[in-house]
PyMOL Python script that loads the backbone (N, CA, C, O; Angstrom):
from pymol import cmd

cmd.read_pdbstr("""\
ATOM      1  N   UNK A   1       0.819  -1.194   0.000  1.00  0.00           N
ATOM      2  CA  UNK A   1       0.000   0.000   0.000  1.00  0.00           C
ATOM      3  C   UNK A   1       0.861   1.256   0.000  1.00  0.00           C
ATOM      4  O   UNK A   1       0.494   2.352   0.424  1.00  0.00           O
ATOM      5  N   UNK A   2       1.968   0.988  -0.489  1.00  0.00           N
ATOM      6  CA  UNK A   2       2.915   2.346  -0.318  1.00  0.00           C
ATOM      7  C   UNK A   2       2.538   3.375  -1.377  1.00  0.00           C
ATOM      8  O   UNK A   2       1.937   3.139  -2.425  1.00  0.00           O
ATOM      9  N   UNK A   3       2.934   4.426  -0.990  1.00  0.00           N
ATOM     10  CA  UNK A   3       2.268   5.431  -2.064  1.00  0.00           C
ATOM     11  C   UNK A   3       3.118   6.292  -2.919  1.00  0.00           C
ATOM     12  O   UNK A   3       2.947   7.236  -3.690  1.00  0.00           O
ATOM     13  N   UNK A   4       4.358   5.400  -2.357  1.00  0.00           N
ATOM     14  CA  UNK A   4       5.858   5.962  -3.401  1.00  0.00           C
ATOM     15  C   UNK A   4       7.135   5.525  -2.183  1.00  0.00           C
ATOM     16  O   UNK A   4       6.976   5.019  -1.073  1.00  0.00           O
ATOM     17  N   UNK A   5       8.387   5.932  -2.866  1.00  0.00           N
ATOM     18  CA  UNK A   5       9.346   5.607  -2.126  1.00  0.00           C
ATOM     19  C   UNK A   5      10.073   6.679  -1.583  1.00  0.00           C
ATOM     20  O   UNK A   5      10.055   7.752  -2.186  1.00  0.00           O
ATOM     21  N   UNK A   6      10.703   6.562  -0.553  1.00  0.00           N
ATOM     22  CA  UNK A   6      11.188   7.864   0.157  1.00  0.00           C
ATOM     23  C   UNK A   6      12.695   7.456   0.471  1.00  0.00           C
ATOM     24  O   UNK A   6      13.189   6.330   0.407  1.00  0.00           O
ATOM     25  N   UNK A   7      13.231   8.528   0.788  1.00  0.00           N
ATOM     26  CA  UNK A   7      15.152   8.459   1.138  1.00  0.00           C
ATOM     27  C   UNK A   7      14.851   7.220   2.518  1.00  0.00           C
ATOM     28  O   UNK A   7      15.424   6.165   2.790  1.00  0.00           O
ATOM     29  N   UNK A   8      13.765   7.901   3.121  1.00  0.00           N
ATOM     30  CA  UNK A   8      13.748   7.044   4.575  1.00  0.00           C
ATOM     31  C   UNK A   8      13.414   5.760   4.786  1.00  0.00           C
ATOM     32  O   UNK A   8      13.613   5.134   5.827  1.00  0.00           O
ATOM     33  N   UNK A   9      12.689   5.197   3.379  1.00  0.00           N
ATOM     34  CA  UNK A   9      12.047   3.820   3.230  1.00  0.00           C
ATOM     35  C   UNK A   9      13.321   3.132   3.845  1.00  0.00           C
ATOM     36  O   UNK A   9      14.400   3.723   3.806  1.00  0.00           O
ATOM     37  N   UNK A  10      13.197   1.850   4.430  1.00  0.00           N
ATOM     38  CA  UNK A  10      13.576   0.676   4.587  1.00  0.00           C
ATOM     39  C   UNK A  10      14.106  -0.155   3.187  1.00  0.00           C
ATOM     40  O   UNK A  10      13.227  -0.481   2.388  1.00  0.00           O
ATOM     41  N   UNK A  11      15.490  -0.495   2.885  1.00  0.00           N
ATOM     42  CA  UNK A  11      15.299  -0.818   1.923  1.00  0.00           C
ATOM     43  C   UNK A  11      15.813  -2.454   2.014  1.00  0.00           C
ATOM     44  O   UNK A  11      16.637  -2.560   2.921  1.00  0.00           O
ATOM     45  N   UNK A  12      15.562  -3.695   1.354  1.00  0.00           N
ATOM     46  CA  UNK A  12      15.692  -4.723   1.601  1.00  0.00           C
ATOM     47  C   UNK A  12      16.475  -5.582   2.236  1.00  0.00           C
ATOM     48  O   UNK A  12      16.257  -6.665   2.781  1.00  0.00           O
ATOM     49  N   UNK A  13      17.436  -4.922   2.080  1.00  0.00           N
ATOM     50  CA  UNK A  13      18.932  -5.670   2.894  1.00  0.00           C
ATOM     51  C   UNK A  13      18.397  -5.405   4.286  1.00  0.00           C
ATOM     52  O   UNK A  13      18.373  -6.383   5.033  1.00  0.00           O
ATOM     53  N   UNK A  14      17.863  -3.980   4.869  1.00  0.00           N
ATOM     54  CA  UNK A  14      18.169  -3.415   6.414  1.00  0.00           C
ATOM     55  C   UNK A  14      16.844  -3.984   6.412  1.00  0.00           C
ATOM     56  O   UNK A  14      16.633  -4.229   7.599  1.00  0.00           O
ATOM     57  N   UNK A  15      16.060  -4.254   5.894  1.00  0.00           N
ATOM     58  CA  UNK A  15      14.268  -5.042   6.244  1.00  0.00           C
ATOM     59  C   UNK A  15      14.582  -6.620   6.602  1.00  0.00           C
ATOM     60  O   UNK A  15      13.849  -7.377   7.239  1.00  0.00           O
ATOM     61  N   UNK A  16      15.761  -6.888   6.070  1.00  0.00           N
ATOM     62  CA  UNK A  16      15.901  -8.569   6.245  1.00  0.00           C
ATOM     63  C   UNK A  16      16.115  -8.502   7.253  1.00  0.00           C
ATOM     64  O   UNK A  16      15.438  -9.254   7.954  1.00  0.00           O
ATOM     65  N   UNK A  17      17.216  -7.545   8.030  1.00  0.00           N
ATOM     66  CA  UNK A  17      17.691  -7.715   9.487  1.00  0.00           C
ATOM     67  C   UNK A  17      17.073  -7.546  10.427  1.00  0.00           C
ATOM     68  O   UNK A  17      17.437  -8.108  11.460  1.00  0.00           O
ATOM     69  N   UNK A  18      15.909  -6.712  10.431  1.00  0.00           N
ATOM     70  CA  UNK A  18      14.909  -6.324  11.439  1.00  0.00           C
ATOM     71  C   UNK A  18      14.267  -7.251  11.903  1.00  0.00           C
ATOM     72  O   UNK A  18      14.184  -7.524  13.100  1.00  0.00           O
ATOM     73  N   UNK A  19      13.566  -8.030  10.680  1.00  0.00           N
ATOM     74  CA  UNK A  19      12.748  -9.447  10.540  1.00  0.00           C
ATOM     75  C   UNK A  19      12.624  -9.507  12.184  1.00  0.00           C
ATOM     76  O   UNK A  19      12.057  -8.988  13.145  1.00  0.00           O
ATOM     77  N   UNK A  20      13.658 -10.613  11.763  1.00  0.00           N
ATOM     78  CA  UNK A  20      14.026 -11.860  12.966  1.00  0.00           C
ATOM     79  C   UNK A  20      13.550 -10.939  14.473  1.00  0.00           C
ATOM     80  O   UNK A  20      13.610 -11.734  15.411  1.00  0.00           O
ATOM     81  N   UNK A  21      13.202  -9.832  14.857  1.00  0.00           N
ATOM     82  CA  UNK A  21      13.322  -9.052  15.783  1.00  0.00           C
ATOM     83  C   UNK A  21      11.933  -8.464  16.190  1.00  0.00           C
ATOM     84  O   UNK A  21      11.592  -7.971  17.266  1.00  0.00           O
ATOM     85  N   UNK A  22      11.278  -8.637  15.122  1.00  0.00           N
ATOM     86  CA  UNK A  22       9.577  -8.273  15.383  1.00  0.00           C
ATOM     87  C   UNK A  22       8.825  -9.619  15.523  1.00  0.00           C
ATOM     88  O   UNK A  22       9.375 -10.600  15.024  1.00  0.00           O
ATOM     89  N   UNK A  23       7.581  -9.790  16.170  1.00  0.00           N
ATOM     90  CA  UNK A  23       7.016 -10.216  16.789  1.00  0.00           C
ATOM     91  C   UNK A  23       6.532 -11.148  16.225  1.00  0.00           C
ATOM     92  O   UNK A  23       5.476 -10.516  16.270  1.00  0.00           O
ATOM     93  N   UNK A  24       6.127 -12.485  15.486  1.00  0.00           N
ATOM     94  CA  UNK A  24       5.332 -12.909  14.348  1.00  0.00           C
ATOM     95  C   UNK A  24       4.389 -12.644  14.817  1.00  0.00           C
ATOM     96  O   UNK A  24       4.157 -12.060  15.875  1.00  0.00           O
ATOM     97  N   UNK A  25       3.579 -13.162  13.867  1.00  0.00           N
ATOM     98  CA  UNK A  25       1.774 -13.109  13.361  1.00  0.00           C
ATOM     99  C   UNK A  25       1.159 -14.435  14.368  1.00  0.00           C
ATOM    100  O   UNK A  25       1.513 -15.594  14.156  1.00  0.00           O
ATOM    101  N   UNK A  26       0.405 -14.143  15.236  1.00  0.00           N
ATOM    102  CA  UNK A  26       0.228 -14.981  16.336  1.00  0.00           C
ATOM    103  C   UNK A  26      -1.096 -15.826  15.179  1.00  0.00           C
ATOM    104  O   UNK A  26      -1.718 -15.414  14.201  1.00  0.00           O
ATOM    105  N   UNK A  27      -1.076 -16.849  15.754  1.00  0.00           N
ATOM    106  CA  UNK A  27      -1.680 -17.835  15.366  1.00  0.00           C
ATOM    107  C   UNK A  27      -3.330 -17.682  14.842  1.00  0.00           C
ATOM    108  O   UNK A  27      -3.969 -17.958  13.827  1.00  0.00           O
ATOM    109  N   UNK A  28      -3.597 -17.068  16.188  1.00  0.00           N
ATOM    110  CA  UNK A  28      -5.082 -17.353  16.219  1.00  0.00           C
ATOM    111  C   UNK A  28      -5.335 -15.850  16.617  1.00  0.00           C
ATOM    112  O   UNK A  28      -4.341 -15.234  17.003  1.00  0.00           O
ATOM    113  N   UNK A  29      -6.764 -15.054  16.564  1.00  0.00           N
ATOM    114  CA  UNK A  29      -7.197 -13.911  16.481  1.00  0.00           C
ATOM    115  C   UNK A  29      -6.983 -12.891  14.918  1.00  0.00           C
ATOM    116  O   UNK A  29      -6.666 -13.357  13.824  1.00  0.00           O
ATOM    117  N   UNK A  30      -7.271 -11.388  15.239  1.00  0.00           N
ATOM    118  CA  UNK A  30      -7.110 -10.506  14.222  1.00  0.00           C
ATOM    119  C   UNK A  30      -5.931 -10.643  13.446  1.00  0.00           C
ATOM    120  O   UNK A  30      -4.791 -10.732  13.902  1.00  0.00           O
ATOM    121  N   UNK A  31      -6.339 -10.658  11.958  1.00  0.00           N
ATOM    122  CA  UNK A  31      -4.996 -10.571  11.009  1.00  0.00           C
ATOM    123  C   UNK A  31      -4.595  -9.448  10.923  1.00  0.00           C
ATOM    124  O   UNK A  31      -5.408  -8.546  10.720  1.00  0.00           O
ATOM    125  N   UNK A  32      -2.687  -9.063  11.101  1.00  0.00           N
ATOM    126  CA  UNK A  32      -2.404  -7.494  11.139  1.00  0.00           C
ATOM    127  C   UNK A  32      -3.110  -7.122   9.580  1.00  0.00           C
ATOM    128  O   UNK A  32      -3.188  -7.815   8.565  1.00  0.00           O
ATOM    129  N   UNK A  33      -3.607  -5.643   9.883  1.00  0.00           N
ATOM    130  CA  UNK A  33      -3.979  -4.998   8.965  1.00  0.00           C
ATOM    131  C   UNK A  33      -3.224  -4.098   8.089  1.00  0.00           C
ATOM    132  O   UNK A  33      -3.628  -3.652   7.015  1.00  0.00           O
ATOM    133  N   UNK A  34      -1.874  -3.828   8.752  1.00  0.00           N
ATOM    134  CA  UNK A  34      -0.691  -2.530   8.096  1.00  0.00           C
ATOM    135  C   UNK A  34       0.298  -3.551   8.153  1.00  0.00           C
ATOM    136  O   UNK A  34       0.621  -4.148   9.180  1.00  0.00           O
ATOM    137  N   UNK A  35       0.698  -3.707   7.181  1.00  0.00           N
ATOM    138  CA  UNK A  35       2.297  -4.027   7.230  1.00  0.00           C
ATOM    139  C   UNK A  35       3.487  -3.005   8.280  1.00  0.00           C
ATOM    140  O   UNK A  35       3.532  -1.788   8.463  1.00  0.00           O
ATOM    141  N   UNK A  36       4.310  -4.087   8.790  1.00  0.00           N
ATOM    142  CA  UNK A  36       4.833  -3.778   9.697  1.00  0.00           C
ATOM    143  C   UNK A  36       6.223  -2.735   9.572  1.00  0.00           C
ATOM    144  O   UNK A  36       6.850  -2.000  10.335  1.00  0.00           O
ATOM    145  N   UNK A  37       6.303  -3.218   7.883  1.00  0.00           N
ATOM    146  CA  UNK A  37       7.702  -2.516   7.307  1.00  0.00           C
ATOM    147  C   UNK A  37       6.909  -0.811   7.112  1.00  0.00           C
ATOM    148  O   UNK A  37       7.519   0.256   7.180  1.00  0.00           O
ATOM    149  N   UNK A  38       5.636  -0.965   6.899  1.00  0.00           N
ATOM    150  CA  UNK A  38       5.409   0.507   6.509  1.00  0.00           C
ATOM    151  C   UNK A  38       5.054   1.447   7.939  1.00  0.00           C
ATOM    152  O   UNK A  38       5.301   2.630   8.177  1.00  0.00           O
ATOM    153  N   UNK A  39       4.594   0.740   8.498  1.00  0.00           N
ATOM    154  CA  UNK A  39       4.674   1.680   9.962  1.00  0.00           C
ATOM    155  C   UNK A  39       6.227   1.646  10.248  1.00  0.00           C
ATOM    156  O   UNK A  39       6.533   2.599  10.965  1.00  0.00           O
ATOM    157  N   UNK A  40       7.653   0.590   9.806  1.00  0.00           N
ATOM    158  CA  UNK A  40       9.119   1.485  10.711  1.00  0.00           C
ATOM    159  C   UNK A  40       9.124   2.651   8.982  1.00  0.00           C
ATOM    160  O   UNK A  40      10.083   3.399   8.789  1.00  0.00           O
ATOM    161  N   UNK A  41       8.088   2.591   8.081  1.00  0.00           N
ATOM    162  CA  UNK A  41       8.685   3.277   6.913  1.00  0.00           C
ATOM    163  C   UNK A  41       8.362   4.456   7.978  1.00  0.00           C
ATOM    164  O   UNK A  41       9.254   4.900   8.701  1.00  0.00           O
ATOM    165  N   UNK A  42       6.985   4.951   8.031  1.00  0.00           N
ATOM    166  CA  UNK A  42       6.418   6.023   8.625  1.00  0.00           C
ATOM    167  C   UNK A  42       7.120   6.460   9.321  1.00  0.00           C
ATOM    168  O   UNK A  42       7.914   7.326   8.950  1.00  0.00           O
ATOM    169  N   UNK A  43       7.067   5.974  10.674  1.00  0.00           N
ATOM    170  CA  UNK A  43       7.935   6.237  11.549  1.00  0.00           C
ATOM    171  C   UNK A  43       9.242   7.082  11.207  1.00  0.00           C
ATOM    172  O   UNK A  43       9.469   8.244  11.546  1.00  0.00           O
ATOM    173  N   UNK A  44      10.096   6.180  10.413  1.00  0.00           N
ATOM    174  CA  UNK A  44      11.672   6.902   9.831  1.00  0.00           C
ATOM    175  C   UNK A  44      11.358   8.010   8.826  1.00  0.00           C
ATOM    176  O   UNK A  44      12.338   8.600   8.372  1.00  0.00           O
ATOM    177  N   UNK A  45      10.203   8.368   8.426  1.00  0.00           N
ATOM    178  CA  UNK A  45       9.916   9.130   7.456  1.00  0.00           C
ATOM    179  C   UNK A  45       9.634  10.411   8.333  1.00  0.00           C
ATOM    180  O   UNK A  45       9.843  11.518   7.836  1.00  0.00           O
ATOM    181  N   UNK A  46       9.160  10.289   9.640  1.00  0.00           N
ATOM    182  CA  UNK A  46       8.800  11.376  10.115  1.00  0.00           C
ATOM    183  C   UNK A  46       9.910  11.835  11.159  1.00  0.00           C
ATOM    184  O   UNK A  46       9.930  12.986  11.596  1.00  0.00           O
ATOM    185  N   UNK A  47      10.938  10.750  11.573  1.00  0.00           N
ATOM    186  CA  UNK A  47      11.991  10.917  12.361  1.00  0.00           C
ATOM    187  C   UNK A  47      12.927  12.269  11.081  1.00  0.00           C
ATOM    188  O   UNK A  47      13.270  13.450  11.138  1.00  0.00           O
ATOM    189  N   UNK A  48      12.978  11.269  10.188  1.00  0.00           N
ATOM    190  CA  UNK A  48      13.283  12.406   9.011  1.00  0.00           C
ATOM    191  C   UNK A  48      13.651  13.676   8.321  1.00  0.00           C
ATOM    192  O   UNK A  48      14.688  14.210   7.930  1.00  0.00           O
ATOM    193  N   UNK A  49      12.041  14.009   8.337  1.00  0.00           N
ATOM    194  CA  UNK A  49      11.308  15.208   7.988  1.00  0.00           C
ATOM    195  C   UNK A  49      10.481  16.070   8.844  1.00  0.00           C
ATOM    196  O   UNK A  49       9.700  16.932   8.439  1.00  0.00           O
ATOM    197  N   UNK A  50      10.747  15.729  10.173  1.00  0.00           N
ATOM    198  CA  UNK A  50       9.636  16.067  11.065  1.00  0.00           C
ATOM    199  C   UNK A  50       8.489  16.635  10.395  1.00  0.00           C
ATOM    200  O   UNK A  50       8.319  16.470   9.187  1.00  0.00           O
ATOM    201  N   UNK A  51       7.869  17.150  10.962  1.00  0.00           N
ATOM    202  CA  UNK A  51       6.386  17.703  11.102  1.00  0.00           C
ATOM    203  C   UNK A  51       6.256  18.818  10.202  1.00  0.00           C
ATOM    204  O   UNK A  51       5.191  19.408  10.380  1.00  0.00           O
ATOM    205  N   UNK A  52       6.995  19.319   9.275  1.00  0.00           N
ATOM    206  CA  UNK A  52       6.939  20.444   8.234  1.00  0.00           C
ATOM    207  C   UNK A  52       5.972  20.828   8.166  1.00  0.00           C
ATOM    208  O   UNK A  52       5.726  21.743   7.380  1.00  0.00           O
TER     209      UNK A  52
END
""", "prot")
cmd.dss("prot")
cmd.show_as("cartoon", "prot")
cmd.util.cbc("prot")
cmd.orient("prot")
């Protein structure tokens, strides 16, 4: 659902390493709804650019 790419995106090599470090997808209950890479995109996008 990305809506373009930014300096701050995550880019594949540094997304592989994170992986192993976030939480999986628990079995049973709600399926995540946001991908997890685009909320650290957000996040680093606004660490970034702050609040302009």
């Amino acid at each position: 659902m990305s809506l373009g790419y930014y300096d701050s995106d995550l880019r594949d090599e540094k997304w592989q390493r994170i992986v192993p470090l976030l939480p999986p997808q628990k079995p049973v209950g709600k399926l995540r709804e946001v991908s997890l890479r685009e909320v650290l995109n957000a996040i680093f996008y606004r660490a970034d650019n702050g609040t302009k």
